[in-house]
C-alpha positions as a printed Julia matrix, in Angstrom:
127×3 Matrix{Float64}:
 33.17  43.47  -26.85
 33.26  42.04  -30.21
 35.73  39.26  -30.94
 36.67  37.07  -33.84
 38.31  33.49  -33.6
 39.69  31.64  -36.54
 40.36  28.15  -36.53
 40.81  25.29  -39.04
 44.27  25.74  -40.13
 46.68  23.03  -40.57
 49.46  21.51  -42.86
 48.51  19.44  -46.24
 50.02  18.68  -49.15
 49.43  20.18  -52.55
 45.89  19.47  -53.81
 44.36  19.13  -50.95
 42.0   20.89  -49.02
 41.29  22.41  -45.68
 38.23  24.11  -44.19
 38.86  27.23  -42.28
 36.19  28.44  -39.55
 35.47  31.99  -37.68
 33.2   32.72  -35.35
 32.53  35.8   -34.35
 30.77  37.36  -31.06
 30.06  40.38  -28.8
 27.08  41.64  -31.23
 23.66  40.95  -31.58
 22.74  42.68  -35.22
 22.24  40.17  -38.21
 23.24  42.84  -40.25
 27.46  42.5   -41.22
 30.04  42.03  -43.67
 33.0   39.3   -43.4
 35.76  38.01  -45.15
 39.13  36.49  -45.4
 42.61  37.82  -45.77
 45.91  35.86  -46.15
 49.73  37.07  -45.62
 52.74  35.41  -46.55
 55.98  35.7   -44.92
 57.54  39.13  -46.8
 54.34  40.04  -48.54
 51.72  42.41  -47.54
 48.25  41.28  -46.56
 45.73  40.52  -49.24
 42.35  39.66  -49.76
 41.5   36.55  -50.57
 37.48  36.18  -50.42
 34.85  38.43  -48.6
 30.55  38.33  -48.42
 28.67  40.96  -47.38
 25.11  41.18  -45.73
 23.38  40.02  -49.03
 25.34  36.6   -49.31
 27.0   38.29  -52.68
 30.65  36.93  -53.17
 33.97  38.2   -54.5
 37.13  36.15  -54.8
 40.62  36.76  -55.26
 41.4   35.66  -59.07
 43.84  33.71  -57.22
 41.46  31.28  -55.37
 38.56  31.67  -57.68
 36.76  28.02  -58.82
 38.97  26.52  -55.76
 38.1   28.47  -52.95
 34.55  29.06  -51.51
 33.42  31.54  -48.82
 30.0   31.06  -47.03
 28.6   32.03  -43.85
 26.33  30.69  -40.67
 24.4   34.03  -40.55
 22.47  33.17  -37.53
 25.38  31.73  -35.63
 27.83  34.31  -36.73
 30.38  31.8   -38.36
 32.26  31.96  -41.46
 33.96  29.34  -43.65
 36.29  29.05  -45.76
 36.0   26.14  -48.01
 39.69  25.66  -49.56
 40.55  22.84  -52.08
 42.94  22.19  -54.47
 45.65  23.75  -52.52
 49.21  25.28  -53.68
 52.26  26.19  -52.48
 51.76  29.69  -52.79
 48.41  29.09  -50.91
 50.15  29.12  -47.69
 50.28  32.0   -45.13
 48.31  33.35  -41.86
 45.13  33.87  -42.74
 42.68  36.22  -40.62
 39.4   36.96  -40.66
 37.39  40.02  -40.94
 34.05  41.5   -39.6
 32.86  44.93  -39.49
 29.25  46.19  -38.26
 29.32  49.69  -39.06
 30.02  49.08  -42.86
 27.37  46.31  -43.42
 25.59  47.3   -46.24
 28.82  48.13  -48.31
 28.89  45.1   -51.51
 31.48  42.46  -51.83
 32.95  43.62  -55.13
 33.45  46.77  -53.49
 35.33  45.65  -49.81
 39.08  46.15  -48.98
 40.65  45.17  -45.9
 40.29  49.22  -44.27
 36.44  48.75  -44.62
 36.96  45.66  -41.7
 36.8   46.97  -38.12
 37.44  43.95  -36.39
 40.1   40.88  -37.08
 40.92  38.05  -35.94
 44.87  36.61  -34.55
 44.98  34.16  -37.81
 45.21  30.43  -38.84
 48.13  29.25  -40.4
 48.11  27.39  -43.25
 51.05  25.32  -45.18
 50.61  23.7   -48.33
 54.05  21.4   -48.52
 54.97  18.22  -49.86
């Protein structure tokens, strides 16, 4: 059974940073797409940075130049590399995996191409 497990999240002030971590297991194929998602209270769910199987990127306009996504392809972990934090950074952010999509591109991923998610990490960004 495939499962995903965020962890990382935490409470910091604005400007700083945070590194977010998901690993993900149950599978044995190289071959997958991931990314990250973020919902704040009220708001629907958005996307905030995915890579697919090539390592190619795609960012949120929100988080782009502050944010970086990379991945642990052999040990099936993702990052999220988060600096500069705002306010309107915070929310519960899950990750995303899905197997049977992996050769769609980043610039082309929603959330419905993701099969599999995670429970979430929350993140404040407070002073």
């Amino acid at each position: 059974q495939v499962h995903v497990v965020e962890s990382g999240g935490g409470s910091v002030q604005p400007g700083g940073s945070l590194r977010l971590s998901c690993e993900a297991s149950g599978f044995t194929t190289t071959r997958y797409i991931m990314g990250w998602f973020r919902q704040a209270p009220g708001n629907k769910r958005e996307q905030v940075a995915v890579i697919d199987n090539a390592g190619s990127t795609s960012y949120d306009y929100s988080v782009k130049d502050r944010f970086t996504i990379s991945k642990d392809n052999d040990k099936k972990i993702l990052y999220l590399q988060m600096n500069g934090l705002k306010p309107e950074d915070t929310g519960l952010y899950y990750c995303a995996l899905s197997l049977a999509r992996w050769w769609y591109e980043a610039s082309g991923l929603s959330e419905y191409d993701f099969e599999h998610w995670g429970r979430g990490t929350q993140v404040t960004v407070s002073s």
